[in-house]
N, C-alpha and C positions, 0 to 999 in steps of 0.2 A: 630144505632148499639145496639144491645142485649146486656144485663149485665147477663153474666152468674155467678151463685152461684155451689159452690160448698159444701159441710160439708164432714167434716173428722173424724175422730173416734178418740177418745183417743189415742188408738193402733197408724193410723196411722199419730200422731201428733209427736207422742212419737218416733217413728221410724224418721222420716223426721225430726227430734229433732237432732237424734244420726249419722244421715249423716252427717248433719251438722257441728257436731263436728267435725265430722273425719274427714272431708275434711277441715275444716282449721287445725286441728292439723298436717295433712297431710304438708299442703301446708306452715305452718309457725313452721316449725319442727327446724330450727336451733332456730328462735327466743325464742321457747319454750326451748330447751336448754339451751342456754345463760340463761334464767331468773332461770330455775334449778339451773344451776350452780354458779351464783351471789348465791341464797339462800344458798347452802350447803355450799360454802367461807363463809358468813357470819356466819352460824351455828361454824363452825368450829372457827374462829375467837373470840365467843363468848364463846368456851369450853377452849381454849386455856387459854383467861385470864379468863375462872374463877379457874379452875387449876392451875393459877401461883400466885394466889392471896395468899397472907399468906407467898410465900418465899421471900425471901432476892434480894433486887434489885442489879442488875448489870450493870456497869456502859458501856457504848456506846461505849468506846474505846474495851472493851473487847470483844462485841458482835461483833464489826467489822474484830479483829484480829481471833476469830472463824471464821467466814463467809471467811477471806481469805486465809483460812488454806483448805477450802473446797473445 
């Protein structure tokens, strides 16, 4: 059996590069979400307490009577 050789060009390395991508970003489009969205939860979470930092703490009974007022 023959071994055939091929070469490719930068160009079209770089192109067959960018298929690539898209067809899994394509094809694992929810899991890329999910992982977006853990990130910006977590962004958020970390803006949250650093903007609470410095007030006055409240006690857990009180947070919960808000929450059931909601």
């Amino acid at each position: 059996m023959a071994l055939v050789q091929t070469t490719l060009t930068e160009t079209e390395i770089k192109e067959l590069f960018k298929q690539a991508v898209a067809e899994v970003l394509q094809e694992q489009r929810e899991l890329l979400y999910e992982v977006f969205w853990e990130a910006l939860e977590d962004i958020a979470l970390a803006q949250a307490i650093q903007h609470s930092e410095g007030t006055p703490m409240v006690s857990r009974e009180a947070i919960f009577r808000l929450l059931e007022d909601v």
